[in-house]
C-alpha positions as CSV (number, residue, x, y, z in Angstrom):
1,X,0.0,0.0,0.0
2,X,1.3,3.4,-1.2
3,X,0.6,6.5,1.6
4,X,1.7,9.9,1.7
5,X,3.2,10.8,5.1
6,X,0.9,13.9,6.5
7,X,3.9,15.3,8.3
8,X,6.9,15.6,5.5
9,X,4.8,14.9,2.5
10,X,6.9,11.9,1.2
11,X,6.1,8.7,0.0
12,X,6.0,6.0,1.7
13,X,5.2,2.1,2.0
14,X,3.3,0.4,4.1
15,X,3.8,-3.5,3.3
16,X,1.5,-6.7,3.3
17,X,3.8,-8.0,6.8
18,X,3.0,-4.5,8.1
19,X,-1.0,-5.1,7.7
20,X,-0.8,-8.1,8.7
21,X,0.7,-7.1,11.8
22,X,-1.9,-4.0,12.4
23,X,-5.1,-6.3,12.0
24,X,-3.2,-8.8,14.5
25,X,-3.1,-6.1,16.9
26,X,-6.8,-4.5,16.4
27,X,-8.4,-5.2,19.7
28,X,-11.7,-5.7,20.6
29,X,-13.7,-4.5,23.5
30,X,-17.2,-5.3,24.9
31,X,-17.5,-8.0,22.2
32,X,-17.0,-5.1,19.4
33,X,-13.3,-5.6,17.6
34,X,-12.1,-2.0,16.3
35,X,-9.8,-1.6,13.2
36,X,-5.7,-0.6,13.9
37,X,-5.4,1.5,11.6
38,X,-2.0,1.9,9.3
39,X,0.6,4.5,10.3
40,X,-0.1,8.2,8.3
41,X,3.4,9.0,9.1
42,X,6.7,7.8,7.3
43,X,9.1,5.6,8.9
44,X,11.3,8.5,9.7
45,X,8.4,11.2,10.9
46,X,7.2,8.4,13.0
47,X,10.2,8.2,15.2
48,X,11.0,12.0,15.2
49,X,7.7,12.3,17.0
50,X,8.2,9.5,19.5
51,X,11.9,10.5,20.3
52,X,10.3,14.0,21.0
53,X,8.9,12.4,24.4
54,X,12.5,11.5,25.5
55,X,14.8,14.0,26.9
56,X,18.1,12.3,28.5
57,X,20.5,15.0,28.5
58,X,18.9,18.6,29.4
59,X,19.2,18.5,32.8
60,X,18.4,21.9,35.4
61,X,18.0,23.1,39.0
62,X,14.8,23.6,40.1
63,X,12.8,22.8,43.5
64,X,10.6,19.7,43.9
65,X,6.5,21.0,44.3
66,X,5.7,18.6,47.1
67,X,8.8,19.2,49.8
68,X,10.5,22.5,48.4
69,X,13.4,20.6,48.5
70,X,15.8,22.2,45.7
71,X,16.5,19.3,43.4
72,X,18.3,18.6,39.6
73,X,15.3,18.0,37.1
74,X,15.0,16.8,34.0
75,X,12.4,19.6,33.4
76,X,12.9,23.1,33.5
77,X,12.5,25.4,36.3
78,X,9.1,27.1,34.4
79,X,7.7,23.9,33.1
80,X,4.1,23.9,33.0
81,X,4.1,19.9,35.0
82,X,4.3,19.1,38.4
83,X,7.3,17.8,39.2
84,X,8.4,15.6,42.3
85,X,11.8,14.6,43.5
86,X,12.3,11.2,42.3
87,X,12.3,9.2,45.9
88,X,9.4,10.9,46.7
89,X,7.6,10.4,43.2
90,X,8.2,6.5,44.2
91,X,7.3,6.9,47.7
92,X,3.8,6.0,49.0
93,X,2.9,10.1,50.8
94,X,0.7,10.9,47.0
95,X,-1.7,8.5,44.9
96,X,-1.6,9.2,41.2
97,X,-5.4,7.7,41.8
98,X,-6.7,11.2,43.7
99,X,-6.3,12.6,39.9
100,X,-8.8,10.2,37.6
101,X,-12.0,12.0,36.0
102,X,-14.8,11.4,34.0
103,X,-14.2,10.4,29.9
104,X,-16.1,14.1,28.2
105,X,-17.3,12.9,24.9
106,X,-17.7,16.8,24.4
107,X,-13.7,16.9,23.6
108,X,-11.5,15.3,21.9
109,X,-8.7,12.7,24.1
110,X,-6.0,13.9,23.5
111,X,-7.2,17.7,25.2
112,X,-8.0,15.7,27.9
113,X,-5.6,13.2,28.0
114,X,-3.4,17.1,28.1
115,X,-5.7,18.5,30.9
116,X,-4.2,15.1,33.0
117,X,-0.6,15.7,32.6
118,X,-0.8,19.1,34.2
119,X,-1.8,17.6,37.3
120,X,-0.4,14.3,37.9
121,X,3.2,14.5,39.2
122,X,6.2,13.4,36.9
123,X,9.2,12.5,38.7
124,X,12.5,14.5,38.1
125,X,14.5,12.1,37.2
126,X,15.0,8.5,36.5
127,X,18.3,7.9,38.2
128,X,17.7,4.6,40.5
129,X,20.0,3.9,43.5
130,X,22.6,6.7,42.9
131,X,25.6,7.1,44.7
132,X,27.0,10.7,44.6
133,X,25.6,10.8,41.3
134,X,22.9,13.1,41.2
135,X,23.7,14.9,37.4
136,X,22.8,11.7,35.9
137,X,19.9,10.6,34.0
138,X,18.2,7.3,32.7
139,X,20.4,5.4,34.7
140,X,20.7,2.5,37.2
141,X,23.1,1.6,40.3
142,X,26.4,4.4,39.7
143,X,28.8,5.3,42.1
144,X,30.8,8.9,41.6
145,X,29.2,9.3,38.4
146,X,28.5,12.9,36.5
147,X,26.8,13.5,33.7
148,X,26.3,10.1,32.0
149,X,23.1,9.3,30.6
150,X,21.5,5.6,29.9
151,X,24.7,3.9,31.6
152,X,24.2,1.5,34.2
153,X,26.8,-0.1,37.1
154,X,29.2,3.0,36.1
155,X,31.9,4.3,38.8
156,X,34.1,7.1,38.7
157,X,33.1,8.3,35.2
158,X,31.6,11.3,33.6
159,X,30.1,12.4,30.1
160,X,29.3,9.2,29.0
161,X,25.8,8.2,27.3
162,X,25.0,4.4,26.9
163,X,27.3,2.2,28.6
164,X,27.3,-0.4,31.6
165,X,29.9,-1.8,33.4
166,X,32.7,0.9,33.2
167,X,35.7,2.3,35.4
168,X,37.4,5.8,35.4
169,X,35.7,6.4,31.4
170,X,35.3,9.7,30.7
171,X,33.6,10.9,27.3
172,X,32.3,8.0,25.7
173,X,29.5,6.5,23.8
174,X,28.3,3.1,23.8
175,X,31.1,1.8,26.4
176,X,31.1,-1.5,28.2
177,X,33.3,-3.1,30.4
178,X,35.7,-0.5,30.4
179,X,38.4,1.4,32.0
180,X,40.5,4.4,32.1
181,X,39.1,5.0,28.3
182,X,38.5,8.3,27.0
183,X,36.9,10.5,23.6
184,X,35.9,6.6,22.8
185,X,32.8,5.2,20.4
186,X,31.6,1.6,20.6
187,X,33.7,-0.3,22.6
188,X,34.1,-2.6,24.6
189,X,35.9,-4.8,27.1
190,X,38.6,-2.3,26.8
191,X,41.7,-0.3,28.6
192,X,43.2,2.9,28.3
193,X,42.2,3.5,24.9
194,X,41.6,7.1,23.8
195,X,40.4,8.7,20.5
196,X,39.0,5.6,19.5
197,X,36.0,4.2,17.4
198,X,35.5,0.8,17.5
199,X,37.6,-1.7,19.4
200,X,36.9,-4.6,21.3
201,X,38.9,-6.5,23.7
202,X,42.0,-3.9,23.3
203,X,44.5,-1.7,25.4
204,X,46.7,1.1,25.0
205,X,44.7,2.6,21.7
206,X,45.1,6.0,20.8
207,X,43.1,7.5,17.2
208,X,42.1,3.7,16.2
209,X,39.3,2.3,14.0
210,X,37.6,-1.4,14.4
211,X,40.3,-3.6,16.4
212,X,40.0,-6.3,17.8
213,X,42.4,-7.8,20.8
214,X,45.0,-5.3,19.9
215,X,47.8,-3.6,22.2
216,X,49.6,0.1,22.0
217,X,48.7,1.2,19.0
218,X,48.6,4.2,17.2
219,X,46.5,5.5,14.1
220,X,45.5,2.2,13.1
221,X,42.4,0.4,11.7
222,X,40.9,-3.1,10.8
223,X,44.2,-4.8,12.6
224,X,43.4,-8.4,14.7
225,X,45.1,-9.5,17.6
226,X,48.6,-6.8,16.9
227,X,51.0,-5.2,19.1
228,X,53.1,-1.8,18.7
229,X,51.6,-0.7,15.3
230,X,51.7,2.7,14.0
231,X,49.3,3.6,11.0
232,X,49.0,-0.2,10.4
233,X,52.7,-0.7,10.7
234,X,54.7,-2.6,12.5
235,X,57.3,-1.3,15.0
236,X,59.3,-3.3,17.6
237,X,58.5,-2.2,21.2
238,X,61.4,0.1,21.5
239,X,60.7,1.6,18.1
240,X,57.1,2.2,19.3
241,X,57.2,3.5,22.1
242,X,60.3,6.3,20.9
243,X,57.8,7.1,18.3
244,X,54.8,7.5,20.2
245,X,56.7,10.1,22.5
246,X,57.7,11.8,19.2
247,X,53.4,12.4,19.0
248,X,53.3,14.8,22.4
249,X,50.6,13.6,23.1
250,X,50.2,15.2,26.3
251,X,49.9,18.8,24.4
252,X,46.7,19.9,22.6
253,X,48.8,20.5,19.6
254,X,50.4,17.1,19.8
255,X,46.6,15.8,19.5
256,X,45.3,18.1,16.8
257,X,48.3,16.9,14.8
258,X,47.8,13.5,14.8
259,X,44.6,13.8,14.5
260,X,45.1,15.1,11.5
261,X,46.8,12.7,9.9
262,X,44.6,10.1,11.7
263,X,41.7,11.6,9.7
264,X,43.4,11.2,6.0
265,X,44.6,7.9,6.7
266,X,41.6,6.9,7.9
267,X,39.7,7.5,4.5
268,X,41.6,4.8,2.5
269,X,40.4,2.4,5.0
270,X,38.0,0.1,3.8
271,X,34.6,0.1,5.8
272,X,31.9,-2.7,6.7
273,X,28.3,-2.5,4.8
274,X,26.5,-2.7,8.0
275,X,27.3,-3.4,11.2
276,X,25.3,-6.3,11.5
277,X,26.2,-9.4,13.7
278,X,25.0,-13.0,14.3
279,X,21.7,-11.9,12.3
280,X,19.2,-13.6,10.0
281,X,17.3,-12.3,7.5
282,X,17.4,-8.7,8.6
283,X,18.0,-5.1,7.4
284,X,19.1,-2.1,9.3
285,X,22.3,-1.3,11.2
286,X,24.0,-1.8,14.2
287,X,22.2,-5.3,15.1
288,X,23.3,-8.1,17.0
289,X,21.6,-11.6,17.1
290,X,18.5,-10.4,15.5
291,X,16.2,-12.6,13.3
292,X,13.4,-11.3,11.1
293,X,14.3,-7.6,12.2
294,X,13.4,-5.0,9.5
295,X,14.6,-1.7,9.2
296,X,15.7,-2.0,12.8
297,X,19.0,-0.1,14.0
298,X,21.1,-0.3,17.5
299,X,19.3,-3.3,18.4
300,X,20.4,-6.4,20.3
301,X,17.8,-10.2,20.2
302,X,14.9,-8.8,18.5
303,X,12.6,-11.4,16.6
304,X,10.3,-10.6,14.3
305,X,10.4,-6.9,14.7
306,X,10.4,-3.9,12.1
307,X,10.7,0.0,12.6
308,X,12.9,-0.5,16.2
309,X,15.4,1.7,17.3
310,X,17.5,1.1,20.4
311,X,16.1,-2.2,21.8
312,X,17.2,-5.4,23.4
313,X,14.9,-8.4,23.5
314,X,11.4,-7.4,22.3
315,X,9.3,-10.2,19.7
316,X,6.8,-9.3,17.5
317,X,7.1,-5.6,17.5
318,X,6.9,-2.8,15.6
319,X,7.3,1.0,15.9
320,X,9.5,1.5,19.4
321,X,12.4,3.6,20.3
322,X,13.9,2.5,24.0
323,X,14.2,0.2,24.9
324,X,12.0,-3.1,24.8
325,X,13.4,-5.7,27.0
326,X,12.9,-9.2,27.6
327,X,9.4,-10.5,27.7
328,X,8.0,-7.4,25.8
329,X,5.7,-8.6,22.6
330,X,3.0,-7.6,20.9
331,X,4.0,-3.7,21.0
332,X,4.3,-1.0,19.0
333,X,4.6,3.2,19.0
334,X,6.1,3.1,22.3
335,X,9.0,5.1,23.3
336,X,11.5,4.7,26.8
337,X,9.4,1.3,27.7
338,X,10.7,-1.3,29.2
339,X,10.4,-5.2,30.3
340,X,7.7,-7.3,30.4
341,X,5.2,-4.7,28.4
342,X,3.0,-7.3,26.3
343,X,0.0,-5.8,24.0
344,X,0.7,-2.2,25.0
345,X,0.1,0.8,22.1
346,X,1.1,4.3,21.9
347,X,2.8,4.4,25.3
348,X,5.7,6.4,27.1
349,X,7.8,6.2,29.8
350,X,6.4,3.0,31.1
351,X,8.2,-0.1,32.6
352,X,8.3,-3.3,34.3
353,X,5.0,-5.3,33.5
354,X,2.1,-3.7,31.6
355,X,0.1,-5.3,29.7
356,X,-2.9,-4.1,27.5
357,X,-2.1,-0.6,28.1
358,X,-3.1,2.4,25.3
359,X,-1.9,5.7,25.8
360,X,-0.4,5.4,28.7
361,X,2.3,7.3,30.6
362,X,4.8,6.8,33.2
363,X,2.5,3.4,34.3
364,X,4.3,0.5,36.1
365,X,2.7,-3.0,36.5
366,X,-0.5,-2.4,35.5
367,X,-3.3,-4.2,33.6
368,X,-5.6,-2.9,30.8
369,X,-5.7,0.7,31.0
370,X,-6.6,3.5,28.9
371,X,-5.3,6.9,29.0
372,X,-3.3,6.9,32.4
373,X,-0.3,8.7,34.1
374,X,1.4,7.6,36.8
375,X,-0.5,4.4,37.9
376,X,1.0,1.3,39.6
377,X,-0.4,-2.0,39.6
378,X,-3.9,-1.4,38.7
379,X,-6.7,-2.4,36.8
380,X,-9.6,-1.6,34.7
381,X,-8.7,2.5,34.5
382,X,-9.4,4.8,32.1
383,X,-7.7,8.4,32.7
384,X,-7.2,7.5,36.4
385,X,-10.7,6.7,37.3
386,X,-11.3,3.2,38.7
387,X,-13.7,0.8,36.7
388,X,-15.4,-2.5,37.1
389,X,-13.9,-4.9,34.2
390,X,-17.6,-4.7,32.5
391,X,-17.9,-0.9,33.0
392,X,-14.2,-0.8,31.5
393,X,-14.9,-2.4,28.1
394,X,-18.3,-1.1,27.3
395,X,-16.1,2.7,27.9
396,X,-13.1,1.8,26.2
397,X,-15.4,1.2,23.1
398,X,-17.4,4.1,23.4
399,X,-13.6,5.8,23.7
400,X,-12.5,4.1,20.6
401,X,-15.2,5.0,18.8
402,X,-14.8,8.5,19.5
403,X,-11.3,8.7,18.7
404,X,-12.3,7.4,15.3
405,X,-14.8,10.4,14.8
406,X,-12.4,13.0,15.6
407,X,-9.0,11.0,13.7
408,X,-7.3,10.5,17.6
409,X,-7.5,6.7,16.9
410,X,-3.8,5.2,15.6
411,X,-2.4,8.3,16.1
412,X,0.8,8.2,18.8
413,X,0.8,11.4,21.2
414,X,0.4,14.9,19.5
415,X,3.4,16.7,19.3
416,X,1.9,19.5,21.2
417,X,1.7,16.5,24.6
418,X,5.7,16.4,25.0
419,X,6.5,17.4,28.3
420,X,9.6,18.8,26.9
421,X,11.0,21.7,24.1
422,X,12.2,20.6,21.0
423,X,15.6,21.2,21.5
424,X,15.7,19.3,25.1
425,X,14.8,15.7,23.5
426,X,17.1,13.8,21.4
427,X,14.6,13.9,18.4
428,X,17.0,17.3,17.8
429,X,19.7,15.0,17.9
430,X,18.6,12.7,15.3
431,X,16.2,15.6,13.5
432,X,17.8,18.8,13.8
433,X,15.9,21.7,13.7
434,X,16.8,25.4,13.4
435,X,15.0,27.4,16.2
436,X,12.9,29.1,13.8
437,X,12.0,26.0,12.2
438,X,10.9,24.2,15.3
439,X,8.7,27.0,16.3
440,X,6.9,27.4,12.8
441,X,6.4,23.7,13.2
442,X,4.3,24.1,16.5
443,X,7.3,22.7,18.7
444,X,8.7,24.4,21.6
445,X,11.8,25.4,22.2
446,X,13.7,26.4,25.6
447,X,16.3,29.2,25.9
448,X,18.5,28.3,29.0
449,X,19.3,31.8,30.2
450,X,21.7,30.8,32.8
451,X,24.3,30.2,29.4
452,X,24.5,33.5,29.4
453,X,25.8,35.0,32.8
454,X,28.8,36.8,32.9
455,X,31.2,34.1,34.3
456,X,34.4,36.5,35.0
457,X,37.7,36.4,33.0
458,X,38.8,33.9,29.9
459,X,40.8,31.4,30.8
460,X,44.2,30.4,29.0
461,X,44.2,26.7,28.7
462,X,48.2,25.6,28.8
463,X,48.7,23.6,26.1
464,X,50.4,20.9,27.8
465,X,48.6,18.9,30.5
466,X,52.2,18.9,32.7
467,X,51.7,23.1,33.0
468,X,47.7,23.3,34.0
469,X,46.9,23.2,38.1
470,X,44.3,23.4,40.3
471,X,43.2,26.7,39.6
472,X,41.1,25.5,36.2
473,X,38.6,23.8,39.0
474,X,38.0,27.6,39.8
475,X,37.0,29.0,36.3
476,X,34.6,29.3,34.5
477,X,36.2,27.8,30.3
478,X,34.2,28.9,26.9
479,X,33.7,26.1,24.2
480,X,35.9,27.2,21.3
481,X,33.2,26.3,19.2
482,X,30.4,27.8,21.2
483,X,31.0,30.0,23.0
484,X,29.3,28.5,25.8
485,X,30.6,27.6,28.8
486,X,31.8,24.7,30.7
487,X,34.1,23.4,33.8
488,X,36.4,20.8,34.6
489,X,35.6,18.5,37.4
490,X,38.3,17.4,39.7
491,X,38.4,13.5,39.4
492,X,38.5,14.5,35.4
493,X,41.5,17.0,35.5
494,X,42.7,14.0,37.5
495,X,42.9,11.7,35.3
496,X,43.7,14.0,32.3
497,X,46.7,14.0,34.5
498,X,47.5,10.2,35.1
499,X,47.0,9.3,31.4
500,X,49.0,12.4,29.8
501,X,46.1,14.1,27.7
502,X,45.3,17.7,27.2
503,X,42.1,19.5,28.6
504,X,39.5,19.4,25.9
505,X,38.9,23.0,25.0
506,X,35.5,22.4,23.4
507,X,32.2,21.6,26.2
508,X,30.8,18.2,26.9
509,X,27.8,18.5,25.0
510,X,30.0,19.9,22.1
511,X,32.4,16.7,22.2
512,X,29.3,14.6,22.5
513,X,27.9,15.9,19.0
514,X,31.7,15.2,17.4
515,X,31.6,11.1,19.0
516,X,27.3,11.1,17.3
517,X,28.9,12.3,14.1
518,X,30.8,9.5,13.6
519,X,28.4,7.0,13.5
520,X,26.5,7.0,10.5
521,X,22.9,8.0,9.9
522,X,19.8,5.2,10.4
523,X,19.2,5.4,6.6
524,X,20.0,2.7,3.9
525,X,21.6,3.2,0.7
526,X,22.3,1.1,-2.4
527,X,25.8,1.0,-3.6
528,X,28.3,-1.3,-5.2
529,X,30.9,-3.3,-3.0
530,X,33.9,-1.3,-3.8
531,X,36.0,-4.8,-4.1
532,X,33.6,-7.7,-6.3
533,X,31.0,-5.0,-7.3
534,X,28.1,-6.9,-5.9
535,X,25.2,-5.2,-5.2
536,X,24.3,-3.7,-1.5
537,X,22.1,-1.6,0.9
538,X,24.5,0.4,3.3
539,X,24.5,2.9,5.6
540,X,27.5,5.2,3.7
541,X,26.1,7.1,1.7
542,X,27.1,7.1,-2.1
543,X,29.1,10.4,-2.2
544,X,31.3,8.7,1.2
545,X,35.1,8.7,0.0
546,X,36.3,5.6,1.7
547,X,35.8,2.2,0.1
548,X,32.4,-0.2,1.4
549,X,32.5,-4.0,1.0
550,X,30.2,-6.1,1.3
551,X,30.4,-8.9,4.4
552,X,32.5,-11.7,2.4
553,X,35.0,-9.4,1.0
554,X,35.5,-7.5,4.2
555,X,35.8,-10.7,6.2
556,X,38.4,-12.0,3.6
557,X,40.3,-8.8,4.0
558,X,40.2,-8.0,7.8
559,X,40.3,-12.1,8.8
């Protein structure tokens, strides 16, 4: 079936499997079965709306609206939301219950469904069993953490986002089972490796690309199980390691010069199709024991799954960004839902156990609901209000049937239902917008003022880590490329100082967008392997310099 997306005005397929999957879903209430109807967005306007509901890096002081107590928030100090600190969001002194009302037929849901998010407190953050690690966000059981976002069982690390298991890391994304790694993307199992994209099972990497169970080396890429190479060379350990002083890698110019040359070498190095692992029958990128998984990306054990976009475990799903999780089938438009969900529809922010949910919000545990925020282990609700089971179907349909009249019915959340701007979520990550774009759009956008406060004198950075002391803790730095400012935390001028590398001179949030831009886009192109010739989908785009091969030519080269 050929659509036209109602958003971007493109094109777009929906296929036999997809209504197949759509009439699977259709539910039925009070012995009446009601039509799911086929998505009127594209594939790609379909998760820019969803990722607009999930903000994991904006973070803000602000004071929590039950206690007072002041607080860091995932929403701004003027949001329009009541917002409790997160211990007492989970705690047992308010019941998200005292908030249900009646279904108005006069209006449409979602206006209601609106009206109910003004009143039912959100927590601040989702930061469970922190230990001195309160900047953090999306994340589970860190010790001495700062600023790292969807990263779990972290200690001593800062400015990482996505990542479990890792020691002393600082700036990294997608880290595991790491330590003392810095500036690093996609790796894992690793130590002291810095400026470094792809490497598994390695040490002592500085400006490397895809290794695997290498050691101390430098400006390398697609090596196996080598020692002391420099720019895929190889050097005895003497020669490499008078070499490696000759770098300075201590100084900022040292760096910027290498990385230099890094960056030319690094375009005559052949590239992967996809990064696709222990898969079958599946298309996308970044997957890893997937079956059946169609135009899926950063995914881990899906089955039978299209449309997915960070996920581990889910079966039988279609249209969900974050994160799935064993147990969860049945699903789709959901966004930051987790484990055990099974037949839930157009939900966010909802975890551990749900099950016949729609349009549902920050629920936990809870059965057949309709239109909730906040609930835990109940039944039989429709926008908070308690129900009989009988009394809940005959509504439900009544509901459905309304939503069909006024065009509610499919549709995921209105962009106008975010609790958050624009520019806050990491839809602008993946769909940036200019400001004046976003607003002509309908989105909002936020404007953190505190940016721009005078913060006293600029600060010379030395250029060699041996000449900087104690006194950058007490300044305030500007991004070269921002202008915005920044600080250095003590355990990270720490271990700037143990490893021998320079102080960044750009802000967190800047170096974050540089380690995202080196990870290609989640779109497929078709392009020749640059070796046989064969025919492939890829996600390089055709006008991308270095050389693509497919997966037998690549293995035959790199193996």
């Amino acid at each position: 079936m050929e659509k036209r997306c109602k958003q971007c005005g493109g094109q777009f397929q929906v296929l036999d499997e997809d209504l197949n999957f759509y009439k699977k879903i259709s539910p039925k209430f009070d012995e009446q079965s009601f039509e799911m109807p086929s998505p009127s967005l594209c594939f790609s306007c379909r998760h820019q709306k969803r990722l607009s509901f999930r903000n994991e890096m904006a973070l803000y002081h602000r004071k929590c609206d039950k206690t007072g107590k002041q607080m860091i928030s995932m929403y701004s100090p003027d949001s329009p939301y009541v917002i409790y600190d997160q211990e007492v969001w989970w705690g047992d002194s308010w019941d998200p219950m005292d908030y249900g009302r009646e279904f108005d037929f006069n209006k449409p849901f979602f206006e209601q469904f609106a009206q109910l998010q003004k009143v039912v407190p959100r927590m601040s953050l989702n930061n469970i069993k922190a230990e001195n690690s309160e900047y953090c966000n999306l994340a589970c059981s860190n010790k001495n953490c700062y600023l790292i976002y969807t990263a779990d069982y972290c200690e001593n690390s800062a400015y990482l986002r996505f990542g479990v298991k890792n020691y002393q890391c600082f700036d990294g994304f997608y880290v595991d089972n790491s330590t003392e790694c810095y500036e690093v993307v996609e790796v894992d199992g690793c130590n002291r490796c810095f400026y470094t994209f792809k490497a598994k099972n390695s040490s002592g990497l500085i400006f490397c690309y895809n290794m695997l169970s290498c050691q101390d080396c430098i400006g390398c890429a697609n090596l196996v199980n080598k020692k002391n190479c420099i720019f895929n060379q190889q050097y005895s350990k003497e020669e490499y390691e008078n070499k490696k002083k000759e770098f300075n890698l201590g100084t900022h110019s040292g760096v910027l010069a290498l990385k230099k040359q890094y960056d030319e070498f690094l375009k005559t190095q052949i590239r992967k199709y996809l990064d696709i692992v222990n898969c079958e029958n599946c298309m996308g990128d970044h997957l890893k024991d997937c079956k059946n998984a169609y135009l899926c990306y950063d995914s881990q054990k899906l089955e039978d799954c299209r449309y997915i976009m960070s996920c581990v475990g889910p079966k039988d799903c279609y249209d969900w960004d974050f994160y799935g999780g064993t147990g969860s089938e049945r699903c789709h438009e959901m966004v930051s839902s987790a484990y055990d969900m099974v037949d839930c529809h157009f939900c966010a922010n909802s975890w551990n156990g749900n099950s016949d949910m729609y349009y549902c919000e920050l629920c936990l545990g809870n059965q057949n609901l309709f239109g909730c925020i906040g609930l835990r282990h109940k039944k039989y609700c429709i926008l908070n209000k308690q129900y009989t089971k009988e009394e809940y179907e005959k509504m439900v349909a009544k509901i459905i049937q309304h939503m069909q009249q006024t065009g509610e019915w499919g549709e995921f959340f209105p962009k106008e239902l975010s609790p958050f701007a624009y520019n806050e979520t990491i839809a602008y990550e993946y769909f940036p917008l200019e400001k004046e774009e976003a607003l002509a759009k309908g989105l909002r956008w936020y404007e953190d003022e505190s940016e721009k406060m005078y913060r006293g004198p600029k600060y010379e950075i030395p250029d060699d880590i041996k000449d900087v002391n104690d006194e950058i803790l007490k300044t305030i730095l500007t991004c070269e490329e921002t202008g915005k400012p920044y600080k250095l935390i003590p355990y990270e001028l720490d271990f700037l100082k143990k490893v021998g590398l320079p102080v960044p001179r750009i802000s967190p949030k800047q170096r974050y967008k540089h380690r995202a831009a080196m990870r290609n886009p989640f779109s497929l192109y078709e392009r020749t392997c640059a070796k046989c010739g064969k025919d492939i989908f890829t996600s390089y785009e055709p006008n991308r310099i270095e050389p693509v091969y497919c997966e037998e030519c690549y293995l035959k080269e790199v193996f």
